[in-house]
TIDREN-875373 format. One record per residue: x, y, z of N, C-alpha, C in turn. Coordinates in steps of 0.2 Angstrom, whole numbers, padded with zeros to 4 digits, always signed. Example, Ala and Ser with C-alpha at 12.3 -4.5 7.8 and 13.67 -1.06 7.14 Angstrom:
BEGIN
+0066-0028+0039+0062-0022+0039+0066-0016+0039+0064-0011+0035+0068-0005+0036+0064+0000+0039
REM end
This chain:
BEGIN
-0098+0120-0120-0093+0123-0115-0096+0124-0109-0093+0122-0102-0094+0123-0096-0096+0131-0096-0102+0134-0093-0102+0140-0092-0097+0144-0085-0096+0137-0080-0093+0139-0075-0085+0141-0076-0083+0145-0071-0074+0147-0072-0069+0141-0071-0064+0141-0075-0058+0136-0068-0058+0141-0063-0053+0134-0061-0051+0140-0051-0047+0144-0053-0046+0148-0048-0041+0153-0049-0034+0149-0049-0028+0154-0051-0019+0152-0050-0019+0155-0057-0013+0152-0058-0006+0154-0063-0007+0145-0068-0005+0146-0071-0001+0139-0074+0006+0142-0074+0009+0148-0073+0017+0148-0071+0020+0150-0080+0025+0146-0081+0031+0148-0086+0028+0144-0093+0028+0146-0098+0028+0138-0104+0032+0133-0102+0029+0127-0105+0032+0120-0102+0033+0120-0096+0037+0121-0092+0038+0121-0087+0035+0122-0080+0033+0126-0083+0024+0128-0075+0026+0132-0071+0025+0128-0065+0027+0131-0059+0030+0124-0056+0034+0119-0059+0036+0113-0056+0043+0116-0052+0046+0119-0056+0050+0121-0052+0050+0126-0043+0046+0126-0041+0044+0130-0035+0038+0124-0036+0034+0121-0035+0033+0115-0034+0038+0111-0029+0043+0110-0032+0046+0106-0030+0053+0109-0025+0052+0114-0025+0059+0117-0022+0056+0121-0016+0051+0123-0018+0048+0127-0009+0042+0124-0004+0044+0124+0003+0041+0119+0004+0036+0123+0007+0032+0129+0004+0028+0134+0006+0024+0133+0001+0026+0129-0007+0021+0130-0011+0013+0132-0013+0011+0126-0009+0005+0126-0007+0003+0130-0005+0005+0131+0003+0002+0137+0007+0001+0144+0007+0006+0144+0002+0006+0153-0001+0000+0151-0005-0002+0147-0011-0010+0147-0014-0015+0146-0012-0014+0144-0006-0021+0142+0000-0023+0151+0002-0018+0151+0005-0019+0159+0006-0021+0163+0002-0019+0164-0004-0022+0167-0010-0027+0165-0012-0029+0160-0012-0033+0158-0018-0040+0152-0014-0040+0149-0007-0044+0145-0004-0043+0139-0006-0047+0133-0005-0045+0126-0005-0046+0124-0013-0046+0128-0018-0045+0124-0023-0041+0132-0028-0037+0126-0032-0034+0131-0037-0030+0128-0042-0027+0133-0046-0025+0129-0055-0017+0131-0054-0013+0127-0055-0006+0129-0057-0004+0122-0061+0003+0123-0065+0005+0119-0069+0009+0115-0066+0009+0108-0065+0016+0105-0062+0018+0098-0066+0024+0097-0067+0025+0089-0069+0023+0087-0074+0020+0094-0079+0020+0091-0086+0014+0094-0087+0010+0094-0082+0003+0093-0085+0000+0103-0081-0007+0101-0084-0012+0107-0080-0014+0103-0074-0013+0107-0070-0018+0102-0062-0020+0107-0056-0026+0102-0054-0030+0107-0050-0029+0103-0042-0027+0109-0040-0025+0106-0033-0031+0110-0028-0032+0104-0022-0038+0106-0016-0036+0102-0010-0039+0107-0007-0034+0107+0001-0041+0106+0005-0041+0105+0010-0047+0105+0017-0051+0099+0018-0052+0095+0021-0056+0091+0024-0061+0090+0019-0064+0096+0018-0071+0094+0014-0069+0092+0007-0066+0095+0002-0060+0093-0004-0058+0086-0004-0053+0085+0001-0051+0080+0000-0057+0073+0001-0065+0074+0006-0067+0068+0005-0070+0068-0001-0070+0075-0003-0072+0075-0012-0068+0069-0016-0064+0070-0015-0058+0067-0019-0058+0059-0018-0057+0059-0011-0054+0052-0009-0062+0047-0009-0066+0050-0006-0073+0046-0005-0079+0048-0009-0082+0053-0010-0089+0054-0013-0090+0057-0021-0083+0058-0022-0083+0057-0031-0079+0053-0034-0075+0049-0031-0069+0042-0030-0070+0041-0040-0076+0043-0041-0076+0039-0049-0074+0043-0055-0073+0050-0052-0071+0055-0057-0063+0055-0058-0059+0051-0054-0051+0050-0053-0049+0045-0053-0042+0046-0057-0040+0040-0059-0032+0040-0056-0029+0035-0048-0024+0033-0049-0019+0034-0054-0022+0029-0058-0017+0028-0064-0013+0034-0068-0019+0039-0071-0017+0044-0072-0015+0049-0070-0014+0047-0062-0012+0053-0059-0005+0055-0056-0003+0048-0054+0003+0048-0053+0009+0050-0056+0014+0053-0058+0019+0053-0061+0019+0050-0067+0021+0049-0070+0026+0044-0074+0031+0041-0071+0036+0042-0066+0040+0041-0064+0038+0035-0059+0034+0036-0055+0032+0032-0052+0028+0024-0054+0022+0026-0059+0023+0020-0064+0027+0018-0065+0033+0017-0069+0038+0015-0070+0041+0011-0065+0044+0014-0060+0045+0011-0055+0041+0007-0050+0036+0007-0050+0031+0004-0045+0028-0001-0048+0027-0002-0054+0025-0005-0060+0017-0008-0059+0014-0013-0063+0007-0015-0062+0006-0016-0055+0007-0011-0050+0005-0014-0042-0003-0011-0041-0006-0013-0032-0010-0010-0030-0011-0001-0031-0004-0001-0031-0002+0009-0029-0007+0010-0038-0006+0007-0042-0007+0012-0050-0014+0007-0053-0017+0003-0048-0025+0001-0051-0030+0004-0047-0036+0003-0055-0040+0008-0052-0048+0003-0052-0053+0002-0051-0059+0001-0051-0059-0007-0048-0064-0010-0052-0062-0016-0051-0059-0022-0049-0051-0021-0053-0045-0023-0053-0042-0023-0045-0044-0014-0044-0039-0013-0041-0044-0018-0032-0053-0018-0034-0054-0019-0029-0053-0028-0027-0052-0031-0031-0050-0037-0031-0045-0038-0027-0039-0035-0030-0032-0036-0027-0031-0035-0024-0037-0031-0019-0035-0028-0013-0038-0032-0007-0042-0034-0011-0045-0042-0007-0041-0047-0005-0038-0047-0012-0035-0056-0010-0028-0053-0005-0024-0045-0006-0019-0046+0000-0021-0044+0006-0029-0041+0008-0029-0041+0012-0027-0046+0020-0029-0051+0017-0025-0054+0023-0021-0057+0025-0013-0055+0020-0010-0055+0023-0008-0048+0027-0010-0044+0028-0008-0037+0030-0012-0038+0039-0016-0044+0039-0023-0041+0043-0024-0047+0048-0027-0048+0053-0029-0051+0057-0025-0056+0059-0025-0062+0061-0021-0066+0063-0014-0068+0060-0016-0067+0053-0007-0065+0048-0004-0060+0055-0008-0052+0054-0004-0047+0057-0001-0050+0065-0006-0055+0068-0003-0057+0074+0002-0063+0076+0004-0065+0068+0009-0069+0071+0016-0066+0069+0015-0059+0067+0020-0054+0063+0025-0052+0072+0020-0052+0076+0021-0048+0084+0030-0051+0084+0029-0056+0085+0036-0060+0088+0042-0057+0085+0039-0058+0076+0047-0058+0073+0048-0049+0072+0044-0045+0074+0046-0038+0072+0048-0036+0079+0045-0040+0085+0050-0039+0090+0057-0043+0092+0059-0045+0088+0065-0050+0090+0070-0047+0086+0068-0042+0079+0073-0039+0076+0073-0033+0077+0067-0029+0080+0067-0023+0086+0074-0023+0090+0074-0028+0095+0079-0031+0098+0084-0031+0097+0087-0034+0093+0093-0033+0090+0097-0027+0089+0092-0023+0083+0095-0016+0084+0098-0014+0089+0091-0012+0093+0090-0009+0100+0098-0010+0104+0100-0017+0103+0109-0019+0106+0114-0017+0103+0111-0017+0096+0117-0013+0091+0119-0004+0092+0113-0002+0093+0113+0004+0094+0116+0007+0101+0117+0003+0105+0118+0004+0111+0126+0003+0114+0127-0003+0108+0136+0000+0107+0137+0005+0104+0136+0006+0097+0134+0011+0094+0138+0018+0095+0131+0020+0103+0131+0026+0106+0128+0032+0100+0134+0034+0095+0131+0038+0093+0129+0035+0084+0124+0038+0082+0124+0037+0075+0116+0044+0073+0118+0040+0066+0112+0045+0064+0106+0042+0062+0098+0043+0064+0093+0040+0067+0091+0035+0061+0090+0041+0057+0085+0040+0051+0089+0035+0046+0095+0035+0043+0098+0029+0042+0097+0021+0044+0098+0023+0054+0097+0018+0057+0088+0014+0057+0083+0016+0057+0078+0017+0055+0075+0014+0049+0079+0016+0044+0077+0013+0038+0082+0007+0037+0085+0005+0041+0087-0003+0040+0083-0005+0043+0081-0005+0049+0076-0009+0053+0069-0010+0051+0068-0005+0048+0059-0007+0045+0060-0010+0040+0065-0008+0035+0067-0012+0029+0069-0022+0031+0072-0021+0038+0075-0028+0039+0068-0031+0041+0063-0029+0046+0056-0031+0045+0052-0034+0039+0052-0026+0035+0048-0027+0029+0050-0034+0026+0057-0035+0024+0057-0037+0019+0056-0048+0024+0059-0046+0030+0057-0055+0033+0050-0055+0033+0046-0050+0035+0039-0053+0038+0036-0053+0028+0036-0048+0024+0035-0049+0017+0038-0054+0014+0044-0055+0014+0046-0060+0009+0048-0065+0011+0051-0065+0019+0055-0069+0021+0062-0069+0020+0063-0063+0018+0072-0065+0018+0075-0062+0025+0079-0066+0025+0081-0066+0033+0090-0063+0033+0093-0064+0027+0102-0063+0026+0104-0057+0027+0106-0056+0031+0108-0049+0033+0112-0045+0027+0117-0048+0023+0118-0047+0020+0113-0044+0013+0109-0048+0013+0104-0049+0005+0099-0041+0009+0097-0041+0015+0093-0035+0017+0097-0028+0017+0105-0030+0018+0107-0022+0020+0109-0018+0010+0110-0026+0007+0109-0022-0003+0103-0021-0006+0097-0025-0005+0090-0025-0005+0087-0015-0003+0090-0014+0004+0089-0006+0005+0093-0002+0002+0098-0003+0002+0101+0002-0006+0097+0001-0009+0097-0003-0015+0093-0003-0022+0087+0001-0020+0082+0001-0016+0078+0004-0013+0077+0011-0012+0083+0014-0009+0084+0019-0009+0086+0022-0017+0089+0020-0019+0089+0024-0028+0084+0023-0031+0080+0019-0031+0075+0017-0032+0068+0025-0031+0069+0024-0025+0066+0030-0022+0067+0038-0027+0074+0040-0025+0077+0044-0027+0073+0046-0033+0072+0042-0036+0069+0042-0045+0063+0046-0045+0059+0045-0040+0052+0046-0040+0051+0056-0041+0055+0060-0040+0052+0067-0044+0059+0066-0048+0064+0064-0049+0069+0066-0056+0067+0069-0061+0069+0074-0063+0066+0078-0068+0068+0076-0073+0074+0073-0075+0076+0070-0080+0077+0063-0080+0073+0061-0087+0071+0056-0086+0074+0051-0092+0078+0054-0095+0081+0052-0102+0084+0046-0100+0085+0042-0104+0090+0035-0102+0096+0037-0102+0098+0042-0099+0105+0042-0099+0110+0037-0095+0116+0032-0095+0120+0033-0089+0121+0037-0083+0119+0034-0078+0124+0041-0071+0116+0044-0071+0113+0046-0071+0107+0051-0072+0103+0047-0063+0100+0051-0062+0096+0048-0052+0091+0042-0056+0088+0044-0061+0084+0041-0063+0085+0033-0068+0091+0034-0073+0095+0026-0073+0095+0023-0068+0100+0025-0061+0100+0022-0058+0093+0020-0055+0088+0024-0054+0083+0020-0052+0080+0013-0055+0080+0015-0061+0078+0009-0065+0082+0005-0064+0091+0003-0064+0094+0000-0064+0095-0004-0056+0092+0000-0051+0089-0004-0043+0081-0009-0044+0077-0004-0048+0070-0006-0050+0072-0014-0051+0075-0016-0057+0078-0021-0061+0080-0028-0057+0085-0024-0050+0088-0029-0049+0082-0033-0041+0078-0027-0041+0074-0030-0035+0070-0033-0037+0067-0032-0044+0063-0036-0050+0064-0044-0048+0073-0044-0051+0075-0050-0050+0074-0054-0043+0075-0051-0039+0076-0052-0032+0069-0056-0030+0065-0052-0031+0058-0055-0028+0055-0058-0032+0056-0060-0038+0055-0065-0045+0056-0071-0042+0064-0071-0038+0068-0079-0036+0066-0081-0029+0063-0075-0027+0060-0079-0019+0053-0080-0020+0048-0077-0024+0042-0080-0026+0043-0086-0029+0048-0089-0035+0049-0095-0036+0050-0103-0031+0053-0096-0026+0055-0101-0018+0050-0103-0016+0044-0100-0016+0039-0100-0013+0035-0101-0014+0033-0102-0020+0029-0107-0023+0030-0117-0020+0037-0115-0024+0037-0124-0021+0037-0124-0012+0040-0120-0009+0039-0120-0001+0037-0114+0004+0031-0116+0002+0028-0109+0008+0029-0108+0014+0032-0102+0015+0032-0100+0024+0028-0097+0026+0028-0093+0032+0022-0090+0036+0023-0080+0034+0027-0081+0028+0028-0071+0027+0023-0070+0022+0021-0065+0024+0015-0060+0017+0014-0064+0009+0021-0065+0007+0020-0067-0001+0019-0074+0002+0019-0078+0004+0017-0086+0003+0008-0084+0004+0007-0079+0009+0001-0079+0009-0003-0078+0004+0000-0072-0001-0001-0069-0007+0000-0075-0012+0001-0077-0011+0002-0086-0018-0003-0089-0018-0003-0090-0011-0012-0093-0010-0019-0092-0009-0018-0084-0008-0022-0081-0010-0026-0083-0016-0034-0083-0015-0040-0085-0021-0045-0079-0018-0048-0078-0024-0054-0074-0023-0060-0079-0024-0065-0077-0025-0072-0080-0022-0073-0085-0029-0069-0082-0034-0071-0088-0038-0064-0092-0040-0063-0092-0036-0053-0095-0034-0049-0095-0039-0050-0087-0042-0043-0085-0045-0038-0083-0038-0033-0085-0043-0026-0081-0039-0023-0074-0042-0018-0073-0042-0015-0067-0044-0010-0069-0049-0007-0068-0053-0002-0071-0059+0004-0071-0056+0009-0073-0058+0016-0073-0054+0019-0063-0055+0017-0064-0063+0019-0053-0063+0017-0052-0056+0010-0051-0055+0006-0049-0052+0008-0050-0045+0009-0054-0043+0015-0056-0036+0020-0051-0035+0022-0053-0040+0030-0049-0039+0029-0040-0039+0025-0039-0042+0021-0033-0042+0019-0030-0036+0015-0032-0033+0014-0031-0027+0018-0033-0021+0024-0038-0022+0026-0036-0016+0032-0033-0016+0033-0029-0023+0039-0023-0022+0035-0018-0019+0028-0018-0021+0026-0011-0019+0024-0013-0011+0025-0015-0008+0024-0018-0001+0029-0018+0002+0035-0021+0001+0041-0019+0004+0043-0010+0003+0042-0007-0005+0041+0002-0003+0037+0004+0001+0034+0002+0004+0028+0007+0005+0030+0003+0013+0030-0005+0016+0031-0004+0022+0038-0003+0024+0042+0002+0021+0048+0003+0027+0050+0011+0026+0048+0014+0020+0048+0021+0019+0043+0027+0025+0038+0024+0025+0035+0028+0027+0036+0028+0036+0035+0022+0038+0038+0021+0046+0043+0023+0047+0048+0022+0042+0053+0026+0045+0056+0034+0046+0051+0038+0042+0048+0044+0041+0045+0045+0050+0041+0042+0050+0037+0042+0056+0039+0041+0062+0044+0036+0063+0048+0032+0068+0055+0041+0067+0058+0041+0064+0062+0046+0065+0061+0053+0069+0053+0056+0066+0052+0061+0069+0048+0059+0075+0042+0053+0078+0042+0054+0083+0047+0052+0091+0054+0050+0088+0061+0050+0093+0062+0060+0093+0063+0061+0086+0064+0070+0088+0061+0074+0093+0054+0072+0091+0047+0075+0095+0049+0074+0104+0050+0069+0104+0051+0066+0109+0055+0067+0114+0062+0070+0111+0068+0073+0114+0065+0079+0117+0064+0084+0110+0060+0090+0111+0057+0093+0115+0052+0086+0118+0046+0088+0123+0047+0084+0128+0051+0085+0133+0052+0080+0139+0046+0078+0143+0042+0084+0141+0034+0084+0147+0032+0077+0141+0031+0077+0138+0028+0071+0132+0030+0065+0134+0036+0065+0132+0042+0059+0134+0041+0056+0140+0041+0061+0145+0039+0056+0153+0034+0054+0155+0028+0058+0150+0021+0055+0152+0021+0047+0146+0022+0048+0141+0024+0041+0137+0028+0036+0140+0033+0037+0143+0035+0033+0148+0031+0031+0152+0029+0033+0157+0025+0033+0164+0021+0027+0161+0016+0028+0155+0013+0024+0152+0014+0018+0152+0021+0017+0149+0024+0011+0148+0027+0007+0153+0029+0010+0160+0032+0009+0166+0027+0004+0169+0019+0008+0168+0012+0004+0172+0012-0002+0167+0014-0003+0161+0012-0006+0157+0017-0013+0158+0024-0012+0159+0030-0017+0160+0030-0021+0166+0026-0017+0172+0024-0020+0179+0021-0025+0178+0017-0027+0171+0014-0033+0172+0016-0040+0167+0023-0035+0166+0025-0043+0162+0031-0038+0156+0033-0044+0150+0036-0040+0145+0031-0039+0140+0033-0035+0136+0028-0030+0131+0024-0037+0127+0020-0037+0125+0015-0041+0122+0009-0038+0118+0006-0042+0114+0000-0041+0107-0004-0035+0110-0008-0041+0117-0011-0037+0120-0011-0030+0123-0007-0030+0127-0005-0024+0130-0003-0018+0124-0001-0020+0117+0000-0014+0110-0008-0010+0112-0014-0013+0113-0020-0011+0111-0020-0007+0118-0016-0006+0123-0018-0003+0130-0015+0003+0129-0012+0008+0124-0007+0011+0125-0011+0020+0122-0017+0021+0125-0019+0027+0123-0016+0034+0121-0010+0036+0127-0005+0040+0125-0001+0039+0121+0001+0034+0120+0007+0032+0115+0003+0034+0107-0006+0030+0106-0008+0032+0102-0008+0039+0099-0011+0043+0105-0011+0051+0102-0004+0055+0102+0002+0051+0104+0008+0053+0099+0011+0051+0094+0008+0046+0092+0008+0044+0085+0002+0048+0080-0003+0049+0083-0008+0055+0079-0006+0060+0078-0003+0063+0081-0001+0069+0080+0007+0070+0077+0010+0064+0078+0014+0066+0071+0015+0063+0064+0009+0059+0066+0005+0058+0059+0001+0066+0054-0001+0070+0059-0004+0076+0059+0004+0080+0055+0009+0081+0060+0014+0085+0058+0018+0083+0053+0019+0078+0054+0024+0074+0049+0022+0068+0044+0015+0070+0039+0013+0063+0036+0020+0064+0029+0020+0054+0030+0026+0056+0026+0026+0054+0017+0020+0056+0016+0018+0059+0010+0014+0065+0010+0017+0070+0007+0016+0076+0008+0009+0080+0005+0007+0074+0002+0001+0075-0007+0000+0068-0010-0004+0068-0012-0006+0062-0014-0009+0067-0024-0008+0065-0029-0010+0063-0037-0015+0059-0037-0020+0063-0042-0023+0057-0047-0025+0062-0052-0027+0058-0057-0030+0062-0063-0037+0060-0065-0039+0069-0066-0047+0068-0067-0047+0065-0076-0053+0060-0072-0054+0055-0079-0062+0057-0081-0067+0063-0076-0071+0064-0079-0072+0071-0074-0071+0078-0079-0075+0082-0078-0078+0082-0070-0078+0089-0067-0081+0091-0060-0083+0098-0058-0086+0098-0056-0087+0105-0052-0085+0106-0044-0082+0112-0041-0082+0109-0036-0081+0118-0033-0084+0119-0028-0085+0127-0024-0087+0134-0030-0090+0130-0037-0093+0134-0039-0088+0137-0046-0080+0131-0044-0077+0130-0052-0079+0123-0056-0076+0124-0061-0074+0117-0066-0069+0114-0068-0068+0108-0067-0060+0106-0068-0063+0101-0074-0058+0102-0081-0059+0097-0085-0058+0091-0087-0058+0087-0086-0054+0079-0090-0049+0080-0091-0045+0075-0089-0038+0076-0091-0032+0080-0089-0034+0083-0085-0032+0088-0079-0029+0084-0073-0022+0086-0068-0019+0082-0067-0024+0082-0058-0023+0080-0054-0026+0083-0046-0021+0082-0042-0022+0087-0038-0016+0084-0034-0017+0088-0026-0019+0085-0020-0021+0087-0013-0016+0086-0008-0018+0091-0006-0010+0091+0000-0012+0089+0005-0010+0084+0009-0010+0081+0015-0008+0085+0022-0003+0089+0019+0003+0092+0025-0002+0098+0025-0004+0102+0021-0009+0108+0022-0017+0106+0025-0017+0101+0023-0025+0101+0027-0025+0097+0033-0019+0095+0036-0015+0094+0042-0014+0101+0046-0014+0107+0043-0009+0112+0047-0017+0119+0047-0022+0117+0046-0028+0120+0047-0030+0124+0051-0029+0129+0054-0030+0130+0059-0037+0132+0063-0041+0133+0056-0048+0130+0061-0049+0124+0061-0045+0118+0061-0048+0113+0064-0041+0110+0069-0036+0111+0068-0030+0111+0074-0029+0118+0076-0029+0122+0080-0028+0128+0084-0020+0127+0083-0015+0134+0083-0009+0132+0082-0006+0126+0079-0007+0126+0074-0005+0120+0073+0004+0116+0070+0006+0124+0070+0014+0121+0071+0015+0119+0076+0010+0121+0081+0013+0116+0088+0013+0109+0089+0019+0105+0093+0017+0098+0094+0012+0096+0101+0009+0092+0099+0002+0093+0104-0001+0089+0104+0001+0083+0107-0002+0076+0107-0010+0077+0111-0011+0080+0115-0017+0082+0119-0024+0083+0115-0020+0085+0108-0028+0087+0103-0030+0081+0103-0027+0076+0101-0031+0068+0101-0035+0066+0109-0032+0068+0113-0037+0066+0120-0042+0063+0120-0046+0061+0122-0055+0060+0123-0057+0066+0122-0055+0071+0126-0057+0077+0129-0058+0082+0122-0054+0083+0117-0053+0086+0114-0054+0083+0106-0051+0079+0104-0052+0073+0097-0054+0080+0091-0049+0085+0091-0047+0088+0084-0050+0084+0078-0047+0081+0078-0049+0076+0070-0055+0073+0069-0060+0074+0076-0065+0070+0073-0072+0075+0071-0071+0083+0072-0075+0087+0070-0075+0089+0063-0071+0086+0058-0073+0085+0050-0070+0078+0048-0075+0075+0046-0073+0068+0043-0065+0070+0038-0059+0068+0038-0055+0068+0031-0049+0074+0034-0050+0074+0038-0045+0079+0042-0038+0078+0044-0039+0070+0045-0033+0067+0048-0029+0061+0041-0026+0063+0037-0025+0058+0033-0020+0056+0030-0014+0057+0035-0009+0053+0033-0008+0047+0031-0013+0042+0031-0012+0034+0028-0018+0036+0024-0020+0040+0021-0027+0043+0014-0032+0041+0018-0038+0039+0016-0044+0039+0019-0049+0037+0013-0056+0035+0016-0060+0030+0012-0059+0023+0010-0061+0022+0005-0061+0015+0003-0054+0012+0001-0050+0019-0001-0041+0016-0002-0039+0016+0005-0040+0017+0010-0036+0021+0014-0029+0013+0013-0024+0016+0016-0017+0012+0018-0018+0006+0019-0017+0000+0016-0018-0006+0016-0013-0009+0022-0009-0005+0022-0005-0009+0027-0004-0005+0034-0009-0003+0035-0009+0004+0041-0008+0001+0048-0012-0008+0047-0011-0009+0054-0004-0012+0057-0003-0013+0052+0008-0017+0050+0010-0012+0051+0008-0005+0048+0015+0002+0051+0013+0003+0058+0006+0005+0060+0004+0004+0067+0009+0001+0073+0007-0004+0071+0010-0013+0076+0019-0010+0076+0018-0008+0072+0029-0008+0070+0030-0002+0076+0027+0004+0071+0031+0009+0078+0029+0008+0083+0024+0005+0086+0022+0006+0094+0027-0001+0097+0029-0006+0093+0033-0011+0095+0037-0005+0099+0042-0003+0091+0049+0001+0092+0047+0006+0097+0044+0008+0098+0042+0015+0104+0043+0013+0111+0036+0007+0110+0037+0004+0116+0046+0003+0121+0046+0002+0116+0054-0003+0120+0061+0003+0120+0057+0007+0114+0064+0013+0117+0060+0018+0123+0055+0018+0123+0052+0021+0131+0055+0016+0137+0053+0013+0137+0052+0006+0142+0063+0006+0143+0067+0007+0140+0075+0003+0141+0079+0009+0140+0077+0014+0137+0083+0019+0133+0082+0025+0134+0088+0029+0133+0089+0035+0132+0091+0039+0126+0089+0045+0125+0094+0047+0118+0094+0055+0119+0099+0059+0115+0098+0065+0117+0099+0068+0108+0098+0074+0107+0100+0076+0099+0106+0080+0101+0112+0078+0094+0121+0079+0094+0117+0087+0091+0120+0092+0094+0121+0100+0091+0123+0099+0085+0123+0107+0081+0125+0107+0076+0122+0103+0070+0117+0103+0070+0114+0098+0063+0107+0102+0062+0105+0102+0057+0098+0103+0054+0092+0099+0055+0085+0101+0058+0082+0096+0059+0076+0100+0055+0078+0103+0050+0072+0107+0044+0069+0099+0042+0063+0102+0039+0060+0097+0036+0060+0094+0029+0064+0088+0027+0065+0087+0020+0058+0082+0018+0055+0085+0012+0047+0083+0011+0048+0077+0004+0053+0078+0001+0055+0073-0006+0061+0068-0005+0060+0062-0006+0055+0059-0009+0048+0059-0002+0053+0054+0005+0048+0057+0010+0051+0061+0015+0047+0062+0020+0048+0068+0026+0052+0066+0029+0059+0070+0033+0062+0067+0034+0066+0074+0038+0071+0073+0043+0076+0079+0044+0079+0080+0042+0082+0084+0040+0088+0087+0033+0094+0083+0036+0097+0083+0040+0103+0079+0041+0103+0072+0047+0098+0070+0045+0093+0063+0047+0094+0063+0054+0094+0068+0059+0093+0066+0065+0101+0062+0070+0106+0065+0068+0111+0063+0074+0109+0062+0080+0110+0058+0085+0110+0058+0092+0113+0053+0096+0115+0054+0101+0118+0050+0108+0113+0044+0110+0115+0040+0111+0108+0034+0114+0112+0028+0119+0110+0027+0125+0111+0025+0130+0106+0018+0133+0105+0013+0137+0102+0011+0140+0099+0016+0145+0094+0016+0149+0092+0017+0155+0096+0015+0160
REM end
């Protein structure tokens, strides 16, 4: 027996834990931080788990014991199931292979020939919107990132085939904390499976497309993708990976894309300096690849609501091998689970940090560079976000051009509380008025 203590906490109710306020208070965390410092024990989602919080914890976790944790084991069940043999649920070897052969589609001159078509269906929105006038953002949002993901991912272009593809999607989603999980009919979580299936099918019939006729989107990349001894990936394995790549590239931007339009209304001092930016930036022509990389403002208000609003709240893994860590012990088998949004909201490493405050990022200031692991909305180390420079390129597209032509204001009477599940979002998605300039 380990002579050291666990951490401190509750494991909560039999069976049950503390999943239920886990999952229904969006203080959870923070009340046991305050209590109990950056690590501690409570019960959630079935299992015993140790949860750690702070910069230094998390590059525990994510970088400098990477070997004691297991993706695989740490995710849900829910989400296995749903996300199936992807990137998201491999762990060692496996997972470093596959992460090779997609990186380039995700990276380099792939990401540069992406510029055209994410701004041409930026565009379009942007005119829909604009008859429009009024609607609700975060909806609107999640068809455009989705209409993105899925042309520059898989190359489907039918308007049609994209506006069903993002339903499925979203039930899809919804499944991911379902507490009940039984195969019932009607249940959030049947239907998940029952959308899981159909997009299964979906990207089965366009991988087969594209095999016999490769285009210039992500999967034909992924098909011909070879590693150093010229395997490829198996057709599962395709299909696999590029469900988990159209979830992951249109969920989280639209997260991000939502609240930085809120932040924006909120702060006109922000907004006009973000503009002004873009204004020096128009005088030399229309938006372009190069001029994305000139936009240091625009970057530190994306940091910082990457800072406020990452739109994964925590990230899971399971300890696969015993650890020590501030003088406790966590055993094998034990779930982990670290909060993103608490080690964002630090105040000795962000000073007030409910405030919105693009200026921490400055030259002058650079909050996030005073502990490595501090800033980690897209994870950090060797996992970090595969597709980080795609959601990047995406919103500063969309930013750009809603700086640079438009107007919006927020419609009264709505909730702009924070909803954290599946991702972060405004509780009643952000209503607003939108105008050209």
């Amino acid at each position: 027996m380990n002579k050291l203590q666990l951490p401190p906490g509750s494991f909560g109710l039999p069976v049950v834990g503390e999943t239920l306020s886990f999952l229904a208070d969006v203080n959870f965390a923070e009340k046991r931080y305050q209590r109990y410092g950056s690590i501690f024990k409570t019960h959630i989602l079935g299992r015993p788990t140790v949860a750690m919080i702070g910069p230094d914890a998390v590059e525990f976790v994510l970088s400098s014991h990477i070997e004691n944790f297991s993706w695989r084991e740490g995710w849900p069940e829910n989400f296995k199931i749903l996300l199936g043999e992807s990137l998201f649920v491999q762990d060692g070897e496996e997972h470093r292979r596959n992460r090779r052969l997609m990186m380039p589609a995700l990276h380099g001159p792939a990401l540069a020939n992406y510029f055209a078509t994410m701004e041409e269906i930026t565009g379009r929105y942007l005119k829909e919107w604009a008859v429009k006038q009024e609607f609700t953002w975060f909806e609107e949002f999640k068809k455009l990132t989705f209409d993105i993901a899925s042309q520059l991912l898989l190359g489907t272009s039918s308007s049609a085939e994209v506006i069903r593809l993002s339903g499925l999607f979203t039930n899809l989603t919804n499944g991911f904390f379902a507490l009940n999980t039984l195969p019932l009919p009607f249940t959030t979580f049947s239907k998940a499976i029952a959308a899981r299936n159909q997009v299964l099918e979906h990207v089965a019939q366009v991988v087969k497309a594209r095999q016999k006729n490769p285009t210039k989107d992500a999967l034909s990349l992924l098909i011909q993708a070879r590693d150093e001894e010229g395997n490829s990936l198996s057709e599962k394995e395709i299909i696999a990976q590029a469900v988990l790549l159209l979830f992951a590239g249109h969920e989280t931007t639209t997260a991000m894309l939502t609240w930085l339009v809120t932040e924006l209304a909120r702060h006109p001092e922000v907004l006009q300096r973000a503009r002004e930016e873009q204004s020096q930036l128009a005088a030399s022509g229309s938006l372009t690849l190069e001029q994305l990389g000139k936009m240091p403002y625009l970057d530190q208000v994306l940091l910082e609501v990457e800072r406020l609003y990452p739109p994964a709240a925590a990230g899971f893994r399971g300890v696969i091998k015993e650890f020590e860590y501030n003088g406790f012990y966590v055993p094998a088998g034990w779930q982990l689970y670290y909060s993103i949004l608490m080690t964002h909201n630090l105040a000795e490493i962000y000073p007030e940090p409910e405030r919105f405050d693009p200026e921490r990022f400055s030259p002058q200031r650079q909050e996030h560079k005073k502990y490595p692991f501090s800033l980690i909305g897209f994870g950090g180390g060797p996992r970090v976000c595969i597709g980080m420079a795609f959601a990047k390129m995406e919103m500063k597209i969309v930013a750009a051009h809603l700086l640079r032509s438009y107007d919006w204001e927020i419609l009264p009477n709505q909730s702009l509380a924070s909803v954290r599940i599946p991702t972060n979002r405004p509780k009643d998605g952000l209503r607003v008025r939108f105008q050209p300039r």
